[in-house]
Gaussian input, Z-matrix of N, CA and C with variables (Angstrom, degrees):
# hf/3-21g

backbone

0 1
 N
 C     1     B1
 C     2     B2     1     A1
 N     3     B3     2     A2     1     D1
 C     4     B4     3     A3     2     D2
 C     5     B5     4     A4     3     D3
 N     6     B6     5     A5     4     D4
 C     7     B7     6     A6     5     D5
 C     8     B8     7     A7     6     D6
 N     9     B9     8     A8     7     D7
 C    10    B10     9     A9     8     D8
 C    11    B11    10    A10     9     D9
 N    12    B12    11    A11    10    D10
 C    13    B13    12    A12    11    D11
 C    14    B14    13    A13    12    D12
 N    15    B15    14    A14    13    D13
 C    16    B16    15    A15    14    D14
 C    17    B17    16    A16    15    D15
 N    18    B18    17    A17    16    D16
 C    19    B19    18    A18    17    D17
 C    20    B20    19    A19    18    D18
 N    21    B21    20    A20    19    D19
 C    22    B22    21    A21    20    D20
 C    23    B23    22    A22    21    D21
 N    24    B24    23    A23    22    D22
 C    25    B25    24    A24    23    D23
 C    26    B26    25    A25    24    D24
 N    27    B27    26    A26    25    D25
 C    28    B28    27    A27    26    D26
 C    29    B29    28    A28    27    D27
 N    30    B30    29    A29    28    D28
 C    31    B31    30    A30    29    D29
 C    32    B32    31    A31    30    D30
 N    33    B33    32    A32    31    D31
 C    34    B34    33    A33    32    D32
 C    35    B35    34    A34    33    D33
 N    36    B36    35    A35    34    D34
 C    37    B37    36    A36    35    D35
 C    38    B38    37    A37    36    D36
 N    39    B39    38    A38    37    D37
 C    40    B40    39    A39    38    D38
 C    41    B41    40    A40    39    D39
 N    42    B42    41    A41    40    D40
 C    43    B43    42    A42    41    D41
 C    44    B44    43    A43    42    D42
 N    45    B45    44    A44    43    D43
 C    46    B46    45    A45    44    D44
 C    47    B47    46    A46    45    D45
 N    48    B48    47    A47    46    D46
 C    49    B49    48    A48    47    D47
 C    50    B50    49    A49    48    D48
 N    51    B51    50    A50    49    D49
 C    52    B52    51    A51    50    D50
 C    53    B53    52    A52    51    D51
 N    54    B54    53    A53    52    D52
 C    55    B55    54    A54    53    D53
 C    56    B56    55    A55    54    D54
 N    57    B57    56    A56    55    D55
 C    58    B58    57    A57    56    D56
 C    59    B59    58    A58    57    D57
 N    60    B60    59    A59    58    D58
 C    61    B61    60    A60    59    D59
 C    62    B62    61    A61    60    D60
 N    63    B63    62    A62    61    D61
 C    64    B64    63    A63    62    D62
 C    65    B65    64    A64    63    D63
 N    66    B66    65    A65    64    D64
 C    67    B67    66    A66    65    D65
 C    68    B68    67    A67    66    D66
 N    69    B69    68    A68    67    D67
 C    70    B70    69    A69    68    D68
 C    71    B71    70    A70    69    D69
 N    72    B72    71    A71    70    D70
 C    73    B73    72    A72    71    D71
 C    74    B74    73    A73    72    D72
 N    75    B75    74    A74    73    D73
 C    76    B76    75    A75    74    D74
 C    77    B77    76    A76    75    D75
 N    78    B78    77    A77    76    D76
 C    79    B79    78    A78    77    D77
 C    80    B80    79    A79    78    D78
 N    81    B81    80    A80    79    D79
 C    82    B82    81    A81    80    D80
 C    83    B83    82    A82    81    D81
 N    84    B84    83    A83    82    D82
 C    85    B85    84    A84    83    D83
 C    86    B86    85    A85    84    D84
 N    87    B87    86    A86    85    D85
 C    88    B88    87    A87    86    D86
 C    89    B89    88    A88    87    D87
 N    90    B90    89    A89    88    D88
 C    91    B91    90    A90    89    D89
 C    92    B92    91    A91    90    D90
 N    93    B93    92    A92    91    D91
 C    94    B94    93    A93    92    D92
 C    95    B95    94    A94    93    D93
 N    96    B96    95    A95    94    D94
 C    97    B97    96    A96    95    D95
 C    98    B98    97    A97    96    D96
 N    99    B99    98    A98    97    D97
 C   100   B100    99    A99    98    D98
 C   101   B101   100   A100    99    D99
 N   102   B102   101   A101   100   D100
 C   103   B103   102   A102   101   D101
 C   104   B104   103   A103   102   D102
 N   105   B105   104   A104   103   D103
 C   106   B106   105   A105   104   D104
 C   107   B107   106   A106   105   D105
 N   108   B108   107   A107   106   D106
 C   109   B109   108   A108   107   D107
 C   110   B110   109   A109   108   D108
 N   111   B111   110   A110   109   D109
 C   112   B112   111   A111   110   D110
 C   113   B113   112   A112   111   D111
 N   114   B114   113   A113   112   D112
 C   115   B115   114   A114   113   D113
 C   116   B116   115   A115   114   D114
 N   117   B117   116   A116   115   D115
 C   118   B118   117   A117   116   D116
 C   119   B119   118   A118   117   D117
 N   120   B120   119   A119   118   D118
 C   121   B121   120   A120   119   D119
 C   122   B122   121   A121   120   D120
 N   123   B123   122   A122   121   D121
 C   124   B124   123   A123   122   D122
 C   125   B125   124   A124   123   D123
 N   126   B126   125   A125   124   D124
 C   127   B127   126   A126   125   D125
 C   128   B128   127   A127   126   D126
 N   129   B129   128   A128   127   D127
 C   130   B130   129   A129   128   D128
 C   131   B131   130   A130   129   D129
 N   132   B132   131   A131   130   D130
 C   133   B133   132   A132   131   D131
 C   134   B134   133   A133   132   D132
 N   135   B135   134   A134   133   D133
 C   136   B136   135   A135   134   D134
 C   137   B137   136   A136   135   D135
 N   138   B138   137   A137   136   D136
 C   139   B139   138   A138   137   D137
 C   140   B140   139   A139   138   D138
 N   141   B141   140   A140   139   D139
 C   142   B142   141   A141   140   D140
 C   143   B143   142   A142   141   D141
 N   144   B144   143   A143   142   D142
 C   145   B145   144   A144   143   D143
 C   146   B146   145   A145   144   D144
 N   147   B147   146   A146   145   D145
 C   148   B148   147   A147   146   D146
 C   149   B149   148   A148   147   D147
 N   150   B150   149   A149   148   D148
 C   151   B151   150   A150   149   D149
 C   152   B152   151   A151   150   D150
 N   153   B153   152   A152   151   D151
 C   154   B154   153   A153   152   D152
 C   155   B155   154   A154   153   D153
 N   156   B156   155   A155   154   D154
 C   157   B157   156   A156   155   D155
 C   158   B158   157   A157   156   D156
 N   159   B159   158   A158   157   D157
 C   160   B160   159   A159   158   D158
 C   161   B161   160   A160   159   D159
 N   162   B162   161   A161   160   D160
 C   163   B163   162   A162   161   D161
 C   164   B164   163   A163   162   D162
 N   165   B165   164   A164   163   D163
 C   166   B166   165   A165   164   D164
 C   167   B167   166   A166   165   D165
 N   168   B168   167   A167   166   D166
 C   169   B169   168   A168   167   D167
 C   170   B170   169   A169   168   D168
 N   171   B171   170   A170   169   D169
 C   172   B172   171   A171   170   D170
 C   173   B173   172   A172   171   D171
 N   174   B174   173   A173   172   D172
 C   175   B175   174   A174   173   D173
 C   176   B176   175   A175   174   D174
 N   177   B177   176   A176   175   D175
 C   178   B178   177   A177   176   D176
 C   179   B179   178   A178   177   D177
 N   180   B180   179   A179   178   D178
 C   181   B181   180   A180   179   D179
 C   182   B182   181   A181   180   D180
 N   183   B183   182   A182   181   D181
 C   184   B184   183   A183   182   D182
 C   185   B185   184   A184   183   D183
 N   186   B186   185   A185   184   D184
 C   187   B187   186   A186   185   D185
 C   188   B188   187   A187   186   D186
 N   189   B189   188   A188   187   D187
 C   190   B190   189   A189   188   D188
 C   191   B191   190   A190   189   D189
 N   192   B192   191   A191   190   D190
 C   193   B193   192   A192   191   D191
 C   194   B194   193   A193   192   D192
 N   195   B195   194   A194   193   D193
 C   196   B196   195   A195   194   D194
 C   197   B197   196   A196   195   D195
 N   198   B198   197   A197   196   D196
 C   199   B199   198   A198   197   D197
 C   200   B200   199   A199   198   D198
 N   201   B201   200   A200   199   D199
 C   202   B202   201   A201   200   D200
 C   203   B203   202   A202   201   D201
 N   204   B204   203   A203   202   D202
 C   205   B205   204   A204   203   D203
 C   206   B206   205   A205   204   D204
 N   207   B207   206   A206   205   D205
 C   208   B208   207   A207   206   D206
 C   209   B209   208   A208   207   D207
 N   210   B210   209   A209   208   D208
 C   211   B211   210   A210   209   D209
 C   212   B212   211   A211   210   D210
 N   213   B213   212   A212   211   D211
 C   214   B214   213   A213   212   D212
 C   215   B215   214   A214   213   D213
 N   216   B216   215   A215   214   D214
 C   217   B217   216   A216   215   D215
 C   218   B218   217   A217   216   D216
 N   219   B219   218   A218   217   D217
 C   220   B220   219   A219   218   D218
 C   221   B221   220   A220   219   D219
 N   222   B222   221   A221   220   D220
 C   223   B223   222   A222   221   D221
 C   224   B224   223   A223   222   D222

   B1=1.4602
   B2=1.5256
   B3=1.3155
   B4=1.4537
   B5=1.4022
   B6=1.2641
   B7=1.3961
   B8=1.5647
   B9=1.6187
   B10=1.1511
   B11=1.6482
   B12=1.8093
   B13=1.7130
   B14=1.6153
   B15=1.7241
   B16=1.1689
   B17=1.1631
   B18=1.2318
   B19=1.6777
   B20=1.6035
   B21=1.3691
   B22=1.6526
   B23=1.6434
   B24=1.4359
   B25=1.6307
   B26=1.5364
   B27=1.8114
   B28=1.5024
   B29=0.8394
   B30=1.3444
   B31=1.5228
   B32=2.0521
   B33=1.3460
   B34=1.3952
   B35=1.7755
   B36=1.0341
   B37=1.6315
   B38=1.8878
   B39=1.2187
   B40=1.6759
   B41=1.4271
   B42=1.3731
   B43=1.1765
   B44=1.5810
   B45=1.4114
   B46=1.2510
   B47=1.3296
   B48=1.4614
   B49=1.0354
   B50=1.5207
   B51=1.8233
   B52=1.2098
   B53=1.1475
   B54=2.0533
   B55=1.0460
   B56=1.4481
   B57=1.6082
   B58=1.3860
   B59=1.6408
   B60=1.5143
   B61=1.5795
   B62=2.2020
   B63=0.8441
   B64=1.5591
   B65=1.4203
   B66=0.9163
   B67=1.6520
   B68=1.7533
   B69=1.0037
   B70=1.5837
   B71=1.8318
   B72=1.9603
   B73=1.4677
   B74=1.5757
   B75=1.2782
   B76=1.1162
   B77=1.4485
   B78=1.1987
   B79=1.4277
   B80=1.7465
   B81=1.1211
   B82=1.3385
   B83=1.4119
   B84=1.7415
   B85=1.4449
   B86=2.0056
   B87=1.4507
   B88=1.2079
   B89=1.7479
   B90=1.2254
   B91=1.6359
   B92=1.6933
   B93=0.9440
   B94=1.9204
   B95=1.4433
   B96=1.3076
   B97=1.5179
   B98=1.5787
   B99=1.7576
   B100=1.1246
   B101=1.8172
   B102=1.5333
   B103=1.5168
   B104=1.4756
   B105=1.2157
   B106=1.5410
   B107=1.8503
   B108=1.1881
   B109=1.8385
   B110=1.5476
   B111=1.3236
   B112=1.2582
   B113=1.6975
   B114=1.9831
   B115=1.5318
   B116=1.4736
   B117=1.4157
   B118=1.4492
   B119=1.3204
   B120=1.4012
   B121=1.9424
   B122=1.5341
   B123=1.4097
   B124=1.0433
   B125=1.7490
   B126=1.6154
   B127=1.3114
   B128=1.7946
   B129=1.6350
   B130=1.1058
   B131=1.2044
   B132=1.8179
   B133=1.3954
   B134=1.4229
   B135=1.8055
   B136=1.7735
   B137=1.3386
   B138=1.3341
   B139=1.5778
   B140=1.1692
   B141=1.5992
   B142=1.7268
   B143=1.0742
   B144=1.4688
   B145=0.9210
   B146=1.4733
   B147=1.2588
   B148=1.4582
   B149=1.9521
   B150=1.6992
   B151=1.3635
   B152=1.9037
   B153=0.6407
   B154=1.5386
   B155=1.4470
   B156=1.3992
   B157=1.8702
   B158=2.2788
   B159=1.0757
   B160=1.1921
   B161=1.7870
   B162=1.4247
   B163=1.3578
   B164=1.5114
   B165=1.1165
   B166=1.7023
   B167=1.5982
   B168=1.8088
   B169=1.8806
   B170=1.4572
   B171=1.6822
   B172=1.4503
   B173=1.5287
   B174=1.5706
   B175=1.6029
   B176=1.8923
   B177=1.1922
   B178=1.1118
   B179=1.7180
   B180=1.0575
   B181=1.3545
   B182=1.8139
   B183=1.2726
   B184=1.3954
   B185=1.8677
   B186=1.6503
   B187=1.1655
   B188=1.7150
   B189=1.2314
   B190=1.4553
   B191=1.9042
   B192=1.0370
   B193=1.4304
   B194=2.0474
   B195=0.8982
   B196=1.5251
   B197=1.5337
   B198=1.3852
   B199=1.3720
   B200=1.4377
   B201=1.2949
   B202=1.2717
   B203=1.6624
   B204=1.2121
   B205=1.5195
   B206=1.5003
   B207=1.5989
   B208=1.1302
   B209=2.0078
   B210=0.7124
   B211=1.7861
   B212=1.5059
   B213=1.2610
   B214=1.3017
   B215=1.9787
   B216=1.5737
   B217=1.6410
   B218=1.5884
   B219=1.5976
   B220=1.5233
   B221=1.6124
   B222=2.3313
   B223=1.2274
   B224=1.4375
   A1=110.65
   A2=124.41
   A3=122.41
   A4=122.16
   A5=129.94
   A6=127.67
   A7=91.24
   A8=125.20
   A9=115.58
   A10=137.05
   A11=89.66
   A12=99.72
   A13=105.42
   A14=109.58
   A15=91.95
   A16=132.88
   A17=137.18
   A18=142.62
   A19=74.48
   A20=124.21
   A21=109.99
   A22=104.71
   A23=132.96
   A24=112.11
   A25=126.91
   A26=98.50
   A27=110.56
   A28=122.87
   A29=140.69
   A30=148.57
   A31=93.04
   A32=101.50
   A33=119.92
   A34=106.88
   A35=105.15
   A36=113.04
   A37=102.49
   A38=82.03
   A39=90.19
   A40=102.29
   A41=138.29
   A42=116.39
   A43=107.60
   A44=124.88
   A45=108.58
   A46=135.46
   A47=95.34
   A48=95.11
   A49=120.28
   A50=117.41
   A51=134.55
   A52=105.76
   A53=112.56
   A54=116.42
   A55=133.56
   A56=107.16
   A57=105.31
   A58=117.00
   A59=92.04
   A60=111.98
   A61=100.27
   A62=108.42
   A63=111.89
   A64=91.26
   A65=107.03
   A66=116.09
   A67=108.56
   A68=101.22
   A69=113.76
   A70=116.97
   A71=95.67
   A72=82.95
   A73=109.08
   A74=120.13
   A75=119.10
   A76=104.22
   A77=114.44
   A78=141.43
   A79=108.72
   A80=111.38
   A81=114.13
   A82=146.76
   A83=96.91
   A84=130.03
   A85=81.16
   A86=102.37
   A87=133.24
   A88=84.95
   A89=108.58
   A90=115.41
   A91=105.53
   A92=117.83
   A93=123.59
   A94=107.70
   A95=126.73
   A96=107.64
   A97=104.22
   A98=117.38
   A99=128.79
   A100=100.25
   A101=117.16
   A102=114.88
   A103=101.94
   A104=127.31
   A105=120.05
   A106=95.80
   A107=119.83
   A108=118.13
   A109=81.21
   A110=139.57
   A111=140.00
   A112=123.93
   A113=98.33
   A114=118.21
   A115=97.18
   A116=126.91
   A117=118.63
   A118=119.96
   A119=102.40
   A120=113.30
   A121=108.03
   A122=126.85
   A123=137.75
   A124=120.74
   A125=89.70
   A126=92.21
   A127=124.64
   A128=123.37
   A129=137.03
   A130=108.38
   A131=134.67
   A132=112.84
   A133=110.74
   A134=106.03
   A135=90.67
   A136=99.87
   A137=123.81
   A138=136.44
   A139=111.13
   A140=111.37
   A141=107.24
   A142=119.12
   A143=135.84
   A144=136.49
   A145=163.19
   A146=86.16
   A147=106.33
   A148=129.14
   A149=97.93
   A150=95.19
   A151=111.56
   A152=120.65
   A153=136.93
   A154=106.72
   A155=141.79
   A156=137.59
   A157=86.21
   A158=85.40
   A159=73.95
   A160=132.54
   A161=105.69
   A162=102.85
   A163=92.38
   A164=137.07
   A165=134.82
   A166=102.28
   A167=95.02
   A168=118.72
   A169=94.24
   A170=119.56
   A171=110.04
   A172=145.52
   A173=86.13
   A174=103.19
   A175=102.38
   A176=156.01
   A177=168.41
   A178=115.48
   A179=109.80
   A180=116.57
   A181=116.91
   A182=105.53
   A183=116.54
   A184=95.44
   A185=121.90
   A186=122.27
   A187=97.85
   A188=104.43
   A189=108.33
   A190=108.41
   A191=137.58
   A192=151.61
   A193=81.47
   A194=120.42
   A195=127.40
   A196=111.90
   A197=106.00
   A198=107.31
   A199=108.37
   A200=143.82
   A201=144.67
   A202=102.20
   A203=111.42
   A204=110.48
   A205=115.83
   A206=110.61
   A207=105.88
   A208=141.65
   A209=92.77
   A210=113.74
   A211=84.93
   A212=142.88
   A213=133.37
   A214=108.22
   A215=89.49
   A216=82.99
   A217=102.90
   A218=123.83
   A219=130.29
   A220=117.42
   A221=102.57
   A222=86.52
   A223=103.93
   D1=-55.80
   D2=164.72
   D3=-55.60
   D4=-13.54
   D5=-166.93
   D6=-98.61
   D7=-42.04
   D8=173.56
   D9=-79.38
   D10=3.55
   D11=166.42
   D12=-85.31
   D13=-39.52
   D14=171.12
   D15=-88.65
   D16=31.60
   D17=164.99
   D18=-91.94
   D19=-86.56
   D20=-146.05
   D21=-51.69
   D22=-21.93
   D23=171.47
   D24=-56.75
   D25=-48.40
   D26=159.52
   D27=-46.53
   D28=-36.02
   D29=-123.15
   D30=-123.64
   D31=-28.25
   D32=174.13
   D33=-85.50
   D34=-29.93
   D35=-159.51
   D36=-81.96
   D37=-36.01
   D38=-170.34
   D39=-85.54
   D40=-12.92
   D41=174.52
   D42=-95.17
   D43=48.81
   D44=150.54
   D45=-123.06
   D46=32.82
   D47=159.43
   D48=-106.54
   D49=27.87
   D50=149.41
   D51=-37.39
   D52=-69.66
   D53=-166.76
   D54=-63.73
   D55=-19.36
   D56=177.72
   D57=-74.47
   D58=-25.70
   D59=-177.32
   D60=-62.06
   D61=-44.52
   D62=172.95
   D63=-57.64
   D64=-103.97
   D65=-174.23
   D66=-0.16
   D67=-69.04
   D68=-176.02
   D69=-45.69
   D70=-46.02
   D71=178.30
   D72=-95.92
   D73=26.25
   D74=175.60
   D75=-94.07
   D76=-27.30
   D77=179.61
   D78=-67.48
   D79=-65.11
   D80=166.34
   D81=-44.73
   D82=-29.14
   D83=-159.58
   D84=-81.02
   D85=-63.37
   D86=-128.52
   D87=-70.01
   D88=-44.58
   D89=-177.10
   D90=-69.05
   D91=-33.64
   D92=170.41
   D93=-66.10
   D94=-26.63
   D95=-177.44
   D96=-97.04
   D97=-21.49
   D98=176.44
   D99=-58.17
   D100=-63.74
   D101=-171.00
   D102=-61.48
   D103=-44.68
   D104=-158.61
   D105=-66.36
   D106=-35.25
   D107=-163.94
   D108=-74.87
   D109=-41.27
   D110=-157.09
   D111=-68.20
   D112=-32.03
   D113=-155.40
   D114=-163.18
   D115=64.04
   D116=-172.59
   D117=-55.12
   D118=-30.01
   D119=-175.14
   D120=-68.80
   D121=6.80
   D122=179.98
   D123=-90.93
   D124=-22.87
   D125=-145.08
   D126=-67.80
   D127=-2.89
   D128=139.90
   D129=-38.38
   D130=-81.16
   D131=-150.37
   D132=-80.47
   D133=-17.73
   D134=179.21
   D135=-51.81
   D136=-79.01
   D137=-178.82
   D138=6.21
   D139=-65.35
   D140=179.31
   D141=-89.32
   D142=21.22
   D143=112.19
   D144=-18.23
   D145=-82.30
   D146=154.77
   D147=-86.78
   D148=-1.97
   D149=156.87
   D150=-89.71
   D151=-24.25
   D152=158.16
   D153=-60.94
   D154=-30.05
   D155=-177.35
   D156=-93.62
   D157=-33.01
   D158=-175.86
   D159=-87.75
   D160=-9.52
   D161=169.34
   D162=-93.32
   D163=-47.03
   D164=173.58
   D165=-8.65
   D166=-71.33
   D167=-162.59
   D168=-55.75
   D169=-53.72
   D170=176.21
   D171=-47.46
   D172=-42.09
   D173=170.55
   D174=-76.20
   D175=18.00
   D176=116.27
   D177=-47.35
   D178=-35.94
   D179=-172.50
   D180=-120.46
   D181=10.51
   D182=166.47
   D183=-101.15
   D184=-37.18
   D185=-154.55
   D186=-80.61
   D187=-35.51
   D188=-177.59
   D189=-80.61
   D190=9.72
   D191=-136.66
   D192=-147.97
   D193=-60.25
   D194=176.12
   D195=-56.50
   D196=-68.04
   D197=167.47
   D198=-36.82
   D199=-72.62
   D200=-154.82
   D201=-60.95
   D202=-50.40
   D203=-174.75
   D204=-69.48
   D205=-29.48
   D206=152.75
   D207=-64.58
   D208=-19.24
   D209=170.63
   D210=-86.46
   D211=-73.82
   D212=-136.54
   D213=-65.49
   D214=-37.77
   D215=-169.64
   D216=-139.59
   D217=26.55
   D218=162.43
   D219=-65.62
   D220=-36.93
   D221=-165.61
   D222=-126.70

């Protein structure tokens, strides 16, 4: 019973870095519409840019999403 409160605390603990992962591509998004209103003739390389910040932030939030499922049902 205690070993399975602590998988679900871990299992709780590790997904927050969901939230930073939001944060981040909210972060990313938010700076691409900022440069493009800023420098429109730009707006190709920001793009791949920030599609590049944004699979980064994603692949962050699949790894932390793994971790949890791994604690939840590895042991």
């Amino acid at each position: 019973m205690l070993l399975q409160a602590a998988k679900f605390l871990g299992a709780g603990l590790a997904t927050i870095g969901l939230a930073g992962a939001g944060v981040g591509i909210g972060n990313v998004f938010g700076s691409l519409i900022l440069g493009i209103s800023r420098n429109p003739s730009l707006q190709q390389e920001l793009m791949r840019a920030a599609i590049l910040g944004f699979a980064l932030t994603e692949a962050i939030a699949l790894f932390s999403l793994m971790i949890a499922f791994l604690i939840l049902f590895a042991f």
